[in-house]
C-alpha distance (Angstrom), angle and dihedral (degrees) to the residues before:
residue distance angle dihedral
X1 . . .
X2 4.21 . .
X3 4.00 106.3 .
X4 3.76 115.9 -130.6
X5 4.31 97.7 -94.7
X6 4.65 86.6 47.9
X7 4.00 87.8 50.9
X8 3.95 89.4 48.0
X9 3.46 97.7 47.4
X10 3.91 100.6 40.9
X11 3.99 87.5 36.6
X12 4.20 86.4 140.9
X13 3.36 89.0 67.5
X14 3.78 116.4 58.0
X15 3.76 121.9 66.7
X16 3.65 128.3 -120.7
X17 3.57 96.1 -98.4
X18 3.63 94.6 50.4
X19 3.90 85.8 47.1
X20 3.99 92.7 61.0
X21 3.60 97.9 38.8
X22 4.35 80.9 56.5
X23 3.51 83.4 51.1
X24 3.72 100.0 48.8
X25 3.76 90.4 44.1
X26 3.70 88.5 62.9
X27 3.92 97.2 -116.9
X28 3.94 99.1 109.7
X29 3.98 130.8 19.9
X30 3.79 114.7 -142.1
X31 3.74 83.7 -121.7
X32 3.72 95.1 64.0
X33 3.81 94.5 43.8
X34 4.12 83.9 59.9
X35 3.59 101.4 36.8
X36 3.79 101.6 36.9
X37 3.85 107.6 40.4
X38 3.80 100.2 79.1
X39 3.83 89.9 -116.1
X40 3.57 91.1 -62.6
X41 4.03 89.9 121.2
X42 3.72 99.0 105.2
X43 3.94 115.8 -128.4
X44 3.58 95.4 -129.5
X45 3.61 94.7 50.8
X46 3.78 91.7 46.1
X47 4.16 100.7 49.5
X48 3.94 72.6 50.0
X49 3.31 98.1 63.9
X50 3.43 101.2 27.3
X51 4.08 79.6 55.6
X52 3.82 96.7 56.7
X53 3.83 94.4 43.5
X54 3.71 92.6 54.6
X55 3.67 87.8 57.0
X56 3.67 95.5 51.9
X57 3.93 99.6 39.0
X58 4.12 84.4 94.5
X59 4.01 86.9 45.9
X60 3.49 97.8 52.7
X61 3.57 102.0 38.4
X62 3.77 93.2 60.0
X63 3.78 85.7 46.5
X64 3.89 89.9 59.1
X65 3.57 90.0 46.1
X66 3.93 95.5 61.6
X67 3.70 93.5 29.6
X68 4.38 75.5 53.2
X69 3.85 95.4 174.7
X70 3.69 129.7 131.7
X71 4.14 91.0 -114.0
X72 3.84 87.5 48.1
X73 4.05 95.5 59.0
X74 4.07 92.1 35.9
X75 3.91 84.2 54.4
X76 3.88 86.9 52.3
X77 3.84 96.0 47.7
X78 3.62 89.3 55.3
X79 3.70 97.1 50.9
X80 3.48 99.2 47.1
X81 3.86 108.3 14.2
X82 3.58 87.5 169.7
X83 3.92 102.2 50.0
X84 3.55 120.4 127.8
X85 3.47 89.4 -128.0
X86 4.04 84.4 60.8
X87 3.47 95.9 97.8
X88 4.00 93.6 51.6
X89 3.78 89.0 48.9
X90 3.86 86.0 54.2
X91 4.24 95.6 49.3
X92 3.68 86.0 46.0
X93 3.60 95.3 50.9
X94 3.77 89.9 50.8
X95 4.05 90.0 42.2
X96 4.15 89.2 59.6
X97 3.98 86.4 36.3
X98 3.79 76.4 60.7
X99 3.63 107.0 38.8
X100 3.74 86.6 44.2
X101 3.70 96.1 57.8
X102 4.08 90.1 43.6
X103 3.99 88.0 53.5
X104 4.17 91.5 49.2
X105 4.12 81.8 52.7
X106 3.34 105.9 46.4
X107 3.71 87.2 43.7
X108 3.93 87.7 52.8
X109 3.65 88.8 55.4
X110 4.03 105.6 37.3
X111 4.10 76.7 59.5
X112 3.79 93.7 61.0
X113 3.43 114.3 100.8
X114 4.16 99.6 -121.0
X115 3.40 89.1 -149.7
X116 4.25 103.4 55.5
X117 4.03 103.5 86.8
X118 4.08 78.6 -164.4
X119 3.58 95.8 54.9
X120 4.43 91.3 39.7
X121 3.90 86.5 52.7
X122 3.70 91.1 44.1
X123 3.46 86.4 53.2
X124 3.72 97.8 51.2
X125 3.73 89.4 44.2
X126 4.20 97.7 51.2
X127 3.74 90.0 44.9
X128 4.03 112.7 26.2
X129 3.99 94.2 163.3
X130 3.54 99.3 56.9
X131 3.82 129.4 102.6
X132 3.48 102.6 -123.4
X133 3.71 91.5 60.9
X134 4.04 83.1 87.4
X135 4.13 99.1 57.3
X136 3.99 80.1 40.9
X137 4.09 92.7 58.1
X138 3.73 83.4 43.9
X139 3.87 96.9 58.2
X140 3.28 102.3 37.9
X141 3.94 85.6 58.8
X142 4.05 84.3 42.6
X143 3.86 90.1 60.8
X144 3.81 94.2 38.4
X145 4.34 89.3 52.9
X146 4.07 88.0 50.1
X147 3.80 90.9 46.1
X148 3.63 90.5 51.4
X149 3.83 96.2 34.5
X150 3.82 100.8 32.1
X151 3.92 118.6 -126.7
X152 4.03 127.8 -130.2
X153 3.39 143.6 144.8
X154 3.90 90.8 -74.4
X155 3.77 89.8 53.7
X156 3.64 88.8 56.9
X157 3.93 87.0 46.5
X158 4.23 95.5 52.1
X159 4.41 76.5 41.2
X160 3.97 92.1 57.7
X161 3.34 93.4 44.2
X162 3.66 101.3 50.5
X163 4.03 84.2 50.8
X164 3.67 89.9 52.7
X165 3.74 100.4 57.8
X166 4.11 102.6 27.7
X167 4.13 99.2 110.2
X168 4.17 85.3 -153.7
X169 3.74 97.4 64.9
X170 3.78 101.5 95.8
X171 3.82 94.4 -163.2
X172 3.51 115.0 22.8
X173 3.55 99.4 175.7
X174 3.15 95.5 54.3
X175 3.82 92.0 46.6
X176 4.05 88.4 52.0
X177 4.08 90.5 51.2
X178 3.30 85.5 49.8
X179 3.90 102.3 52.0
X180 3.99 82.5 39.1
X181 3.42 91.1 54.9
X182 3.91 101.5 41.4
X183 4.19 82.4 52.0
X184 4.08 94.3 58.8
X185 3.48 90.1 43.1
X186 3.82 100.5 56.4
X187 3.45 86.4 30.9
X188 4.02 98.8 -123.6
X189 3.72 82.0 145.4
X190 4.55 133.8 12.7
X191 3.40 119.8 -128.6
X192 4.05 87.6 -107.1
X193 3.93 83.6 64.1
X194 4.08 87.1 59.5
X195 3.63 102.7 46.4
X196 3.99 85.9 46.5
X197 3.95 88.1 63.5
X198 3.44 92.9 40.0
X199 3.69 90.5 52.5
X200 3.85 98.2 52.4
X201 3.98 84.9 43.9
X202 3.66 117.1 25.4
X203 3.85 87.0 -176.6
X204 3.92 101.0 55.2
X205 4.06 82.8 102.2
X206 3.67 139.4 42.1
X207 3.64 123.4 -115.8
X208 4.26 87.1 -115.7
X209 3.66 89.4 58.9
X210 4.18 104.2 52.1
X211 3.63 79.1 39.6
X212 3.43 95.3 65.8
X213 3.90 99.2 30.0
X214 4.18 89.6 58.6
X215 3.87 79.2 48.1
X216 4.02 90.8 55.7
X217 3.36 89.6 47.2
X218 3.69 100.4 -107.2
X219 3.96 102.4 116.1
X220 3.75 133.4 22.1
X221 3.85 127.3 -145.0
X222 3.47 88.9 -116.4
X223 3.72 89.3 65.4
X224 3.38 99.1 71.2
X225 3.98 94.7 43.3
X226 4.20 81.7 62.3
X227 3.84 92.1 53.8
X228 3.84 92.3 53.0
X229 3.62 101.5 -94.9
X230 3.74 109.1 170.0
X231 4.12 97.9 -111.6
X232 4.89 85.0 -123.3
X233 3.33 84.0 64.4
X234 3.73 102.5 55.5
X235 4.08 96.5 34.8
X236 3.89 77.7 55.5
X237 4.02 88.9 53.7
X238 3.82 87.4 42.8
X239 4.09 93.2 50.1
X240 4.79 85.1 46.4
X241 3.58 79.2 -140.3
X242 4.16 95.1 -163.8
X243 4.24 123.1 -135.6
X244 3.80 120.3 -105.7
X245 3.67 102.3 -110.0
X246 3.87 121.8 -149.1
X247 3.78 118.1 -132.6
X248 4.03 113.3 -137.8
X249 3.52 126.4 -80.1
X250 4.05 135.1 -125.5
X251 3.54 118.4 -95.2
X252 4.18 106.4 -85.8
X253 4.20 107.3 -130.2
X254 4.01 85.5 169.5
X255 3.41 157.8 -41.7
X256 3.76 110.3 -81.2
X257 4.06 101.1 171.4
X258 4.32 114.3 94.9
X259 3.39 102.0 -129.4
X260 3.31 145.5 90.9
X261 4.13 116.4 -55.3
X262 4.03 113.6 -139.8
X263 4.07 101.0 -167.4
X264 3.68 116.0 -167.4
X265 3.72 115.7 -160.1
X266 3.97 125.2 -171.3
X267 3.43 143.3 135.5
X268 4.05 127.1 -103.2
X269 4.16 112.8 -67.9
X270 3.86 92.2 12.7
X271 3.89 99.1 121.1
X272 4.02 90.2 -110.1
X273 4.37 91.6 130.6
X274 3.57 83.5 38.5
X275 3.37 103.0 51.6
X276 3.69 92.4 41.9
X277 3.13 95.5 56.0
X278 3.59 93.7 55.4
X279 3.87 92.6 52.1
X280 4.12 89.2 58.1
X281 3.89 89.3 38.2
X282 3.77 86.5 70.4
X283 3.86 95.2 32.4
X284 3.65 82.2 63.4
X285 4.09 98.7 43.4
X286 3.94 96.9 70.1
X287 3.87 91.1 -123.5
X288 3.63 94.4 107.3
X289 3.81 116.3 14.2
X290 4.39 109.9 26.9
X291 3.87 92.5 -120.1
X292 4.04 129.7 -14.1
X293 4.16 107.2 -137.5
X294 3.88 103.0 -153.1
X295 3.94 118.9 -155.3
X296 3.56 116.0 -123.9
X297 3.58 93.3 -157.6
X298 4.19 102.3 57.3
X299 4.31 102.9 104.1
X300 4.04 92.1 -114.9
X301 3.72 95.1 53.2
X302 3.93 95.4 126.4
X303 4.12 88.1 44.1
X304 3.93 87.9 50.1
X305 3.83 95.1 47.9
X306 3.61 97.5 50.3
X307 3.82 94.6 37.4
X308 4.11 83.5 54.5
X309 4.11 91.1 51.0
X310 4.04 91.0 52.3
X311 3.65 111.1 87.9
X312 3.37 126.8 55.1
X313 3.99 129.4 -174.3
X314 4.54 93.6 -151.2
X315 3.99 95.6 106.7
X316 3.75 88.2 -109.3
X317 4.34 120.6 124.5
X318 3.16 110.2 -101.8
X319 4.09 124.1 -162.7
X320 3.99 122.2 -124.5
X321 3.46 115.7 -132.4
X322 4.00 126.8 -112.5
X323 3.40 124.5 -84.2
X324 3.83 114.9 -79.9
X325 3.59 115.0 -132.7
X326 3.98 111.6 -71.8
X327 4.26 84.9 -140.0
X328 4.12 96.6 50.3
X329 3.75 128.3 93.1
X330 3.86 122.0 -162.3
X331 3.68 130.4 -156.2
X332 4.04 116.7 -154.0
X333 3.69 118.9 -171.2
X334 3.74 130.2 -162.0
X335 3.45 159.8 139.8
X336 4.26 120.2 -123.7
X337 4.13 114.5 -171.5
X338 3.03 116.5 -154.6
X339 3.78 137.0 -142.0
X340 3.25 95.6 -84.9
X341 3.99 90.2 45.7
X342 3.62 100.7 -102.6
X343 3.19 119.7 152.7
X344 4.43 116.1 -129.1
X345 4.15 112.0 -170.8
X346 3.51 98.6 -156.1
X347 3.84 127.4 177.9
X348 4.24 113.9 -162.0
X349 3.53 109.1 -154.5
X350 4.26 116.6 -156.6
X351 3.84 108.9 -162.4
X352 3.28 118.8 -157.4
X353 3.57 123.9 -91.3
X354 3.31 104.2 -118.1
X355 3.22 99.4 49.8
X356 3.46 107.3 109.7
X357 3.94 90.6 49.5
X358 4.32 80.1 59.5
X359 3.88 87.8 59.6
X360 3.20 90.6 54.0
X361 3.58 100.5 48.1
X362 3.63 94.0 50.9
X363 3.81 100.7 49.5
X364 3.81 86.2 44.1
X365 3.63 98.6 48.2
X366 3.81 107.3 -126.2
X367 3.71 129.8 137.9
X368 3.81 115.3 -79.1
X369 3.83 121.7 -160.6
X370 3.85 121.5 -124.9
X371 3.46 89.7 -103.7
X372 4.01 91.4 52.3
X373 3.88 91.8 48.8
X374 3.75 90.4 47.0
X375 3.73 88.4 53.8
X376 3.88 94.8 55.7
X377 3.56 92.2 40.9
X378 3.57 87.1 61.4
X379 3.75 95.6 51.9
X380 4.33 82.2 46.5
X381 3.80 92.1 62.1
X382 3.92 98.3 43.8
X383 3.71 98.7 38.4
X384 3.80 107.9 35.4
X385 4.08 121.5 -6.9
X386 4.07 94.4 44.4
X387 4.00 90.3 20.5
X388 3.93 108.1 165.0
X389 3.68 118.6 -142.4
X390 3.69 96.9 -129.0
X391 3.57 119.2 120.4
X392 4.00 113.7 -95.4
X393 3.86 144.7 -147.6
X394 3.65 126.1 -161.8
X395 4.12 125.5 -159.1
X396 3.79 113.3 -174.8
X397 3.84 106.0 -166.4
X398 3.53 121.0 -146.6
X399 4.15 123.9 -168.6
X400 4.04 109.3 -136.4
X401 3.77 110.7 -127.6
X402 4.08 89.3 24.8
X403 3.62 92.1 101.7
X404 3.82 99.4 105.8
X405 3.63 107.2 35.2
X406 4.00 114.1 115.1
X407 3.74 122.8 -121.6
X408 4.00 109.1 -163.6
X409 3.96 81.9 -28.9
X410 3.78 100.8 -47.3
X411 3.67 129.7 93.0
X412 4.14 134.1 -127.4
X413 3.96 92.7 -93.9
X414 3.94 91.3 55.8
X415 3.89 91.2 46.1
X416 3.74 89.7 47.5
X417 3.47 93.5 44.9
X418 3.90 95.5 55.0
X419 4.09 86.1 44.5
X420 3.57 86.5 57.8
X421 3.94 102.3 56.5
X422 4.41 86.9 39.1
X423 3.64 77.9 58.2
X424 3.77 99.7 46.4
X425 4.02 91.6 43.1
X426 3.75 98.4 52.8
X427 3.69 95.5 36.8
X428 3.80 102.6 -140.8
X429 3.89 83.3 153.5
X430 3.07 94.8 60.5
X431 3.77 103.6 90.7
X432 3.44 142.5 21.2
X433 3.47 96.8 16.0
X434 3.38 122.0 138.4
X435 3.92 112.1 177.4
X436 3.76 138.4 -7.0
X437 4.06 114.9 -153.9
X438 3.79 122.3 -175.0
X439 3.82 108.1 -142.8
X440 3.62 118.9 -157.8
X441 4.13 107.3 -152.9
X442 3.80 117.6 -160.0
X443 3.79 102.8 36.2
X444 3.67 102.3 151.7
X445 4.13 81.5 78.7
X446 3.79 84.6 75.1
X447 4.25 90.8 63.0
X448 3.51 93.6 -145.3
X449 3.88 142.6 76.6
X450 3.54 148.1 -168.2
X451 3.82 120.9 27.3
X452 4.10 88.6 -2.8
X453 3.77 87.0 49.5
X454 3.98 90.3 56.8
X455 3.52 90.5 49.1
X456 3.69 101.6 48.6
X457 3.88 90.1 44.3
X458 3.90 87.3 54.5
X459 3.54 87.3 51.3
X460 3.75 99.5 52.3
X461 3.52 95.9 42.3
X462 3.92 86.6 49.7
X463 4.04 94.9 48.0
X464 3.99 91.0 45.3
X465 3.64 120.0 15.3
X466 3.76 103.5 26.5
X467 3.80 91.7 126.2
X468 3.53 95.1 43.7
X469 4.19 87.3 49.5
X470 3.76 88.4 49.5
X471 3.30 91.4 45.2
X472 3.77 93.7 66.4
X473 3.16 86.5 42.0
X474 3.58 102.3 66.9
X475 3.26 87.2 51.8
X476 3.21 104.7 57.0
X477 3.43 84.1 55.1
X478 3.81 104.5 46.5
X479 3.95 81.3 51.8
X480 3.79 101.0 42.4
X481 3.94 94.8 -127.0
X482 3.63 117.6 151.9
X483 3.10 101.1 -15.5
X484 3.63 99.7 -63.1
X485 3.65 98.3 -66.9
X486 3.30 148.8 112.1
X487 3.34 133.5 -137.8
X488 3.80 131.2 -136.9
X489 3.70 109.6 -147.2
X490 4.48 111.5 -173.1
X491 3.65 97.9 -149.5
X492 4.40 120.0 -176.7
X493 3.58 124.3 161.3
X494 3.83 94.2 -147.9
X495 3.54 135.6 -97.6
X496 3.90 105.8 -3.4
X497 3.60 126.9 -168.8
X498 3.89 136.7 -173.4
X499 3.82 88.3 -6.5
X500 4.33 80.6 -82.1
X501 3.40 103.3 76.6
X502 3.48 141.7 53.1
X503 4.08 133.0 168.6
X504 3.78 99.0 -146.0
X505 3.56 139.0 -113.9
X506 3.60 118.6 -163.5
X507 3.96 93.8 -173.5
X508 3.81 98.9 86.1
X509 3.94 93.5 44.5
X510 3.65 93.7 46.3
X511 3.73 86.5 55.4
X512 3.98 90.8 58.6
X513 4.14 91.7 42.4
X514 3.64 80.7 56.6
X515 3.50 93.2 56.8
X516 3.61 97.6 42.1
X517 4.02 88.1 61.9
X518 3.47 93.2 42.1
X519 3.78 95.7 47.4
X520 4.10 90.2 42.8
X521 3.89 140.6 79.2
X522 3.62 110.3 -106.0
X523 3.85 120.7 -158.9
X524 3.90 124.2 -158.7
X525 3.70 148.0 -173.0
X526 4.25 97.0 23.2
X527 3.68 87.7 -49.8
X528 3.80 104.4 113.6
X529 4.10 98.4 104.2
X530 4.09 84.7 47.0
X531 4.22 80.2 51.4
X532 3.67 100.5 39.7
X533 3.76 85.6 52.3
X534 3.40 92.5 57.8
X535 3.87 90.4 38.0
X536 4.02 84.5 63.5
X537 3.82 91.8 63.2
């Protein structure tokens, strides 16, 4: 093939078709065959050519633009500098100029070894413009904070925790695979280290997040099956069976059902939803109560009937549901007959988790979000402004083994605490109130039950709630309800693994139908409007 100077200077002798195919091969620019063969380009020859690249300008162009390399678009300036898709070519050549030099940096920086402060401030110093220079300041101060500090497996514990109750992380699986991950990696902890947490606590993580770690390669099915995982529970990890999620409520102004109200108080992640929906689980299996009547008309109707469908006592693993949100309050309605074919209207009342962080904000005087105001609103018109003389129960559910994680920097006892004098000044104890319980969720962490499970729970509650037991107590004694006491009621749902999954026992909720009956009017024999009139008094 002719070089560039041979096709100028024999330019009589190639035709016009050889003439563009030089030019498309990049050897010769139409410009230089007019401008530099001393007017011995023949007319003819180049209206020709000018002919046949006009008609594949359109061609070519949409052939650089899938080719889409730098080479492709130069190629195109230089066989038709005067296109009108020149000034694309030029943008895209400056757009791959671009991406080019983004590749070359990123690739600089994935070869860094994350865990060298030399080779991070190396980094920053060879390149002080670009964007990774940020998550390299923040690593280097990483590494310095664990030398100082130290960093274990515990440290990753207090780490997961944190995650798992800070209301700003927007993902916190994700965030926990990714501190997970980052620890293997650097090798702050072994994989043997992981499975030996997960082993003493089978609930540290959520489903979602082993899922995705035996996805990254970092854990194997057959892991868990050598730590003593029942085999359910992993075939149910295998199958990524997903939570039933809750959608949000209406606003509650008030409780409009006669009966008697069951409120169940707790803080975010302490079983409460859980819990409560294992209690109307077995309302709704006939084992307990004969037949549980639920009222279509109560504003968490949809939350009640799917809470009431959850458990089931066939051996098989079951999945919790999601979260609901920590802002929402539901209101369930119904009627439980008893064995004796009474009939109990009952309304179950789930407060919103973060309640008791709301009480606190408002006696203390810091800023509350919309949603947080809405929240204690809520509690407002049920308990006090629209306050409904029927008679009232209240369950505050504690999780065992909860007692030292941090909510926006404070622990349970200080939330509690704060809950208790909100409670105190507005007086919604006052009246009506029957009996206050203090359930303890999650008791199968103790390993033991009966009598030893008594004493152990008297313990705990002694070594970190005893002013938030005595509390209540006082209460209940400034008030006259039950007695002055308060009871302690061990609540579990089973066998629950991975936070998702649980193989359910009925036992514990059973007890708490129980005392629902017990602690309930009961109407019979077509004389429960007679009874609820009476009930209204």
């Amino acid at each position: 093939m002719p070089n560039k100077q041979a096709i100028i200077d024999n330019i009589e002798e190639y035709s016009a078709v050889e003439l563009v195919q030089y030019i498309k091969d990049g050897i010769v620019t139409f410009n230089e065959l007019c401008n530099e063969t001393g007017g011995y380009f023949p007319a003819s020859v180049r209206k020709e050519v000018q002919r046949m690249l006009a008609g594949s300008e359109d061609d070519d162009w949409q052939d650089a633009k899938r080719i889409n390399t730098e080479e492709a678009f130069l190629n195109f300036l230089k066989t038709y500098p005067d296109s009108h898709h020149a000034e694309d070519a030029r943008t895209a050549i400056v757009n791959i100029q671009r991406e080019t030099a983004n590749n070359a940096r990123q690739g600089l920086w994935d070869s860094i070894d994350k865990n060298d402060i030399s080779a991070l401030r190396n980094f920053i110093q060879e390149n002080p413009t670009d964007s990774h220079c940020m998550e390299a300041r923040r690593l280097i101060n990483a590494i310095q904070e664990e030398e100082f500090l130290g960093f274990d497996i515990n440290a990753l514990i207090d780490r997961i925790h944190a995650i798992q109750t800070d209301k700003d992380v927007n993902d916190p699986d994700a965030e926990i695979v990714n501190e997970i991950s980052n620890c293997l990696k650097r090798k702050k902890i072994s994989q043997n280290d992981l499975l030996a947490v997960i082993k003493k606590d089978n609930n540290l993580l959520r489903a979602s997040v082993l899922k995705k770690l035996i996805n990254d390669g970092h854990l194997e099915y057959s892991d868990f099956l050598k730590i003593g995982i029942d085999k359910r529970f992993i075939q149910h990890l295998a199958k990524g069976e997903s939570k039933q999620r809750f959608g949000l409520p209406k606003e509650l102004q008030k409780i409009n059902k006669v009966s008697t109200e069951i409120y169940f108080w707790g803080i975010p992640s302490s079983g409460k939803s859980c819990a409560l929906g294992a209690v109307l689980s077995v309302a709704n299996n006939g084992s307990v109560a004969r037949s549980m009547s639920k009222d279509p008309d109560c504003q968490g109707y949809g939350y009640m009937t799917r809470l009431s469908q959850l458990f089931k006592s066939d051996g098989k693993v079951g999945t919790l549901p999601e979260g609901t949100s920590i802002y929402s309050t539901y209101e369930m309605g119904f009627d439980l007959e008893d064995e004796n074919g009474a009939s109990h209207p009952i309304t179950c009342i789930d407060l919103a988790g973060e309640l008791v962080r709301c009480m606190y904000k408002s006696d203390a005087g810091e800023e509350m979000s919309d949603d947080e105001i809405k929240a204690l609103d809520t509690l407002t018109n049920v308990l006090v402004d629209n306050r409904t003389v029927n008679r009232k129960i209240h369950f505050f559910v504690l999780e065992y083994g909860g007692e030292d994680r941090k909510y926006e920097g404070l622990s349970q006892t200080e939330y509690l605490d704060a809950a208790l004098r909100y409670i105190e000044r507005t007086k919604i104890f006052q009246t009506e109130t029957d009996a206050i319980y203090l359930m303890l969720t999650k008791v199968d962490k103790t390993g033991v039950t009966g009598q030893d499970l008594v004493r152990v729970l008297t313990d705990y509650i002694e070594n970190n709630y005893k002013g938030f037991y005595q509390g209540l107590e006082k209460i209940c004694r400034d008030h006259e309800i039950n007695g002055g006491k308060v009871e302690r009621i061990p609540f579990s749902l089973g066998e629950v693994c991975f936070q998702d999954y649980c193989l359910f026992n009925e036992a514990p909720a059973a007890n708490v139908v129980k005392k629902l009956l017990i602690r309930s009017k009961g109407f019979k024999n077509g004389k429960l409007q007679k009874g609820l009139n009476i009930f209204k008094r």
